[in-house]
Structures are given as C-alpha cells and as structure tokens.
C-alpha positions in Angstrom: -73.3 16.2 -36.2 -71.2 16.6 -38.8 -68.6 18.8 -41.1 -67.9 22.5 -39.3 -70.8 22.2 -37.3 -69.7 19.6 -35.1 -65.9 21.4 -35.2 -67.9 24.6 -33.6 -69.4 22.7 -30.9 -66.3 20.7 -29.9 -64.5 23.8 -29.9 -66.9 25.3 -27.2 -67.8 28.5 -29.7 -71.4 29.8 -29.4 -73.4 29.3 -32.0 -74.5 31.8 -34.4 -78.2 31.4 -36.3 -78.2 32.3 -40.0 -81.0 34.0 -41.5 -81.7 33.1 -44.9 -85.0 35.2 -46.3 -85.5 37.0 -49.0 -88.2 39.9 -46.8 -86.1 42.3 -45.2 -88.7 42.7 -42.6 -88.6 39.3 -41.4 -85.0 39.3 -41.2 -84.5 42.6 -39.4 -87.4 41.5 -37.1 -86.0 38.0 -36.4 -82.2 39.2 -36.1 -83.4 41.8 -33.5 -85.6 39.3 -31.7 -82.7 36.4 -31.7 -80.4 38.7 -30.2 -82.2 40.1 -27.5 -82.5 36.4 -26.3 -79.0 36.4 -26.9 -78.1 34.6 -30.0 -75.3 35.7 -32.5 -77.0 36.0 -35.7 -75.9 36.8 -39.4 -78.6 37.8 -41.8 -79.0 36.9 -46.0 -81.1 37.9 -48.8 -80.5 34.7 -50.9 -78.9 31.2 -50.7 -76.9 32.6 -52.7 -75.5 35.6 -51.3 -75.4 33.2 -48.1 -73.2 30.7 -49.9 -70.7 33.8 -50.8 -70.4 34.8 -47.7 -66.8 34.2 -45.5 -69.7 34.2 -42.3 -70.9 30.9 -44.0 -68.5 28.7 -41.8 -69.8 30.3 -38.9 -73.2 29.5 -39.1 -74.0 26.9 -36.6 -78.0 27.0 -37.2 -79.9 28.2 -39.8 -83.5 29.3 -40.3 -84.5 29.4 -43.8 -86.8 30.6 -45.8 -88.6 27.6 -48.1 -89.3 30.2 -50.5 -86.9 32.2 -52.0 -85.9 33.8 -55.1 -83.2 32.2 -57.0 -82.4 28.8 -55.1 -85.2 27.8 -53.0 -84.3 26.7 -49.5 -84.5 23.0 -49.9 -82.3 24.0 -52.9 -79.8 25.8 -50.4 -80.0 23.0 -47.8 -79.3 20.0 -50.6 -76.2 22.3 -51.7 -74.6 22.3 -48.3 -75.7 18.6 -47.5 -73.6 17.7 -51.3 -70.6 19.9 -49.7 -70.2 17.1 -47.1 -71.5 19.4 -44.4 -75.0 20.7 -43.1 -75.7 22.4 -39.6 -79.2 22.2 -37.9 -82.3 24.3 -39.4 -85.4 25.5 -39.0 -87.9 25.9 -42.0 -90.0 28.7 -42.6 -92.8 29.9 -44.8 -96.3 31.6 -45.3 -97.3 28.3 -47.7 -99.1 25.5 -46.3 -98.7 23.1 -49.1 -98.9 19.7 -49.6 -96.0 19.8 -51.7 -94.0 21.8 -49.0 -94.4 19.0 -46.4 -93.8 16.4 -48.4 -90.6 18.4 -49.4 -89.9 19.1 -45.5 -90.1 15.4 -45.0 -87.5 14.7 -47.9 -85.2 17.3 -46.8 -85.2 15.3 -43.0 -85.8 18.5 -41.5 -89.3 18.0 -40.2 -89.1 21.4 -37.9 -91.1 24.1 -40.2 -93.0 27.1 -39.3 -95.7 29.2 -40.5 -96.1 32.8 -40.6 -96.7 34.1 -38.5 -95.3 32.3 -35.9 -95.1 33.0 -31.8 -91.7 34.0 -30.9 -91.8 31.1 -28.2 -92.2 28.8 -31.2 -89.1 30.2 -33.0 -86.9 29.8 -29.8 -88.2 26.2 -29.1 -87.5 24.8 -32.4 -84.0 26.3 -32.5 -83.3 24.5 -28.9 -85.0 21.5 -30.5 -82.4 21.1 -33.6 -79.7 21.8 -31.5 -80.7 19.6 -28.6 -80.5 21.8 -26.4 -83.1 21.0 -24.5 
C-alpha cells in the first residue's frame, strides 16, 4: 500500500470506490448497486474529469473502465502510478482482447471483468484488491 491510499486505511476512514466509465448507465447502475451493499462511491465520465476532481484523494478503490474516451484506463492508472501513488482497482470492459490481457498483465492489475458481469463478481473482486477477505 502506498501514497494516500495507505494514509486512508491507517487513519481508519472507509473506503470509497471510484467509478471511472464513460456509459452513464453503467455508472448510475454500479453507484446504486455499490451503495446498497454499503460502499461510498464517487462517479466519473473520464480519467480526466476524475483526475480534476478534489474527490480524487478520496478514492480508496477504483473500478475502471479499460476503454474510455480520451485517456484509456491503463492510461489513467499509469498517470496515478507516475504521481507516486495508486490505490487498488478493478478493470472493466465489454472487449475480450488479446491485447487487453496482455495490457491487464502489464498494468499488474490482473482483476478484470467482462460485461456483463454478476454482481457477486463485482463485490468479490473489490474485497479481493483490498484484501479484505
């Protein structure tokens, strides 16, 4: 653990999951779904607009989005690992590309999900990055 995420965690604060897709569907239907199992959660459009945002500090997980317009998520994730800090994150995408796990394995996040994916999948893989379980 490193950088603000580790400063979260020592500090005893819950975590809060950041959204970063670029479907307004799938982050209205993923911010409703995290919360009702009780998660904080802050939503974004773009690395971009995430990267703006004073809510980025608070982000103690994120799931992205591997493809998105503008900076594509292994774009986003690379940016945050250069700024000396990166919390845990979950992959997500509709591709199943050769080119997308071999980027997955390169990015050493090997958790990625396809949509459509169970909810129980979701929930797993966030415990799993956070070692919660």
């Amino acid at each position: 653990m490193r950088g603000w995420f580790a400063t979260l965690v020592q500090m005893g604060s819950p975590v809060t999951i950041g959204i970063v897709d670029d479907d307004l569907s799938v982050r209205k239907g993923l911010s409703r779904f995290l919360r009702s199992a009780g998660w904080r959660v802050d939503t974004f459009s773009s690395a971009e607009e995430c990267l703006a945002s004073p809510q980025l500090l608070s982000i103690g997980c994120f799931i992205i989005d591997v493809h998105l317009g503008g900076m594509n998520g292994f774009e986003f994730l690379r940016h945050l690992d250069d700024a000396g800090s990166r919390p845990p994150a979950v992959f997500i995408t509709a591709h199943d590309e050769a080119v997308t796990r071999e980027a997955l394995t390169n990015a050493g996040s090997p958790i990625c999900l396809r949509k459509p994916f169970a909810p129980d999948a979701l929930l797993s893989s966030i415990q799993s990055v956070l070692h919660l379980e």
